[in-house]
Structure formats: C-alpha cells, structure tokens
C-alpha positions in Angstrom: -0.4 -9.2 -25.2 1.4 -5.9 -24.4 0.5 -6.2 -20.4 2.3 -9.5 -20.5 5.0 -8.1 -22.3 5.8 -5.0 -20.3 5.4 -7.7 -17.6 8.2 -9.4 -18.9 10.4 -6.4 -19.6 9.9 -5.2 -15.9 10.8 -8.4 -14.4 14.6 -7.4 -15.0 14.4 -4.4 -13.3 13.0 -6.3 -9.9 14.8 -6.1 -7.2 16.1 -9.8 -5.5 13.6 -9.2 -2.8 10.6 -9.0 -5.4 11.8 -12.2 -7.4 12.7 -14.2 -4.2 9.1 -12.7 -2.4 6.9 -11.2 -4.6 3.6 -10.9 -2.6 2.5 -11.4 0.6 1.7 -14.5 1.9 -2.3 -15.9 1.2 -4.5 -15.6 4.0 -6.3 -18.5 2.8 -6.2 -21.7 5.0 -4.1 -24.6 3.5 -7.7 -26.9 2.4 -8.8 -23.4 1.2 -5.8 -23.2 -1.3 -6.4 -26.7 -2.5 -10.0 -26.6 -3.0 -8.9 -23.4 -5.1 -6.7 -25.0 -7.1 -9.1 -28.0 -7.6 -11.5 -25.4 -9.0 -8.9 -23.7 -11.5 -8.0 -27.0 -12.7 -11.1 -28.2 -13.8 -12.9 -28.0 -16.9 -15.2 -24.9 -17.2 -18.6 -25.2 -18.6 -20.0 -21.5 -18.8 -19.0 -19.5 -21.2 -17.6 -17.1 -18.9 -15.5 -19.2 -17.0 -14.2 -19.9 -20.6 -13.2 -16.9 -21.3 -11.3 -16.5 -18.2 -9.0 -19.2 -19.0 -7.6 -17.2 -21.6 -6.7 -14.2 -19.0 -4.8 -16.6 -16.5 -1.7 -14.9 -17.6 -2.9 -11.6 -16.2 -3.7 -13.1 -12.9 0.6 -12.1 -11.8 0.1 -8.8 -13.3 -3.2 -8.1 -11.0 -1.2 -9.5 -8.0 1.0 -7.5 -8.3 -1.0 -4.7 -9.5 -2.9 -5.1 -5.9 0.0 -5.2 -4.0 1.0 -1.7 -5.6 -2.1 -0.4 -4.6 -2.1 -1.8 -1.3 2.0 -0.2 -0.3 0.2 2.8 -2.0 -2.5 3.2 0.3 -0.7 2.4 3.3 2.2 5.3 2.6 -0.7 8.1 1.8 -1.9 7.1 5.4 1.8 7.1 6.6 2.1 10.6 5.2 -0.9 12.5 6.8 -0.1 11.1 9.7 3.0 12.2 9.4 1.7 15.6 8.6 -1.1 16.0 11.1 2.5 15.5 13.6 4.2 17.9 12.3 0.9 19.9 12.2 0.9 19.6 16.0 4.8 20.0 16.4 4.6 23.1 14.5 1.6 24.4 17.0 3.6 23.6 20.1 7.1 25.1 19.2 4.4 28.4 18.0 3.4 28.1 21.5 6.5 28.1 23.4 8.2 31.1 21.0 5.0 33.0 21.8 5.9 32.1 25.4 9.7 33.2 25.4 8.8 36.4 23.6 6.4 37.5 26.4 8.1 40.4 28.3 8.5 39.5 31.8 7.9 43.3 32.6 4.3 44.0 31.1 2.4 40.8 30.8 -0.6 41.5 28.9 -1.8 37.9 28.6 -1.5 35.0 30.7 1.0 33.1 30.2 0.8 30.3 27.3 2.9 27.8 29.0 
C-alpha cells in the first residue's frame, strides 16, 4: 500500500517525456504479447499464481524500477569510460610536458616524443 502510494505521489513530479513514454518499447514479438496477455487474463489455479494477482499493481513500480536500474548501469559504464579517457589524456599531455621540458642542450634521455 505505501509503494503504490509513493507511486502515485511521484507521478506529479514526472516529467512529459516519462508520462507520454514511460519505458522502452517490449522486445517481445506482437503473438508473444497476446499469448501474454491471454495468460494474465485467465483464471489462476495454483496458489501462487493467486497470490500474484494481488501484486499486479506493483508490476508499473518494478518497470520502472528496472528501467532505473538499467539508465543506472549504463551511466556507471559511461563514466569509467569516461575516466579510463581522461586517464589516457592525462598520460599523454604528462608525456609531451616531459617532452617540452627536456633541455635541448644536455639530453639525458631519449626523447619521449
């Protein structure tokens, strides 16, 4: 009850993006959603499958719950790339200062560039 609630108080803070598009499009095949639905819709005979009726509600939350995850995952992978870059941008530029630093008079090492 207070998952669907919070639910419902966030929904005004989406943006017109999230209402209008909220998850990604299903990578199931068209007969695939219908024989889905088909099985939803019927009658459940195991206990289990019961109980699960009374969780429908949650099934937006975990949606969107997975999507979360999903735009999570995908920026910590964005970032260390981003920082193994600037890892390699940072050795380069170390590179060429050590380069321009070497007196042209008394090289002692060969030259990094």
């Amino acid at each position: 009850q207070r998952i669907l609630r919070l639910a419902e108080m966030c929904r005004r803070l989406e943006t017109e993006e999230e209402k209008v598009l909220p998850f990604y499009p299903s990578s199931l095949a068209g007969w695939e959603q219908q024989k889905a639905r088909r099985v939803l819709e019927e009658t459940a005979s195991e206990p289990l499958a019961r109980a699960m009726k009374d969780y429908m509600g949650l099934e937006r939350f975990w949606q969107r719950f997975n999507k979360a995850k999903l735009e999570e995952k995908g920026l910590e992978r964005a970032r260390a790339a981003l920082a193994n870059r600037n890892q390699d941008l940072r050795g380069l530029l170390q590179q060429y200062l050590a380069g321009a630093a070497i007196s042209q008079e008394v090289p002692r090492d060969p030259h990094p560039l």
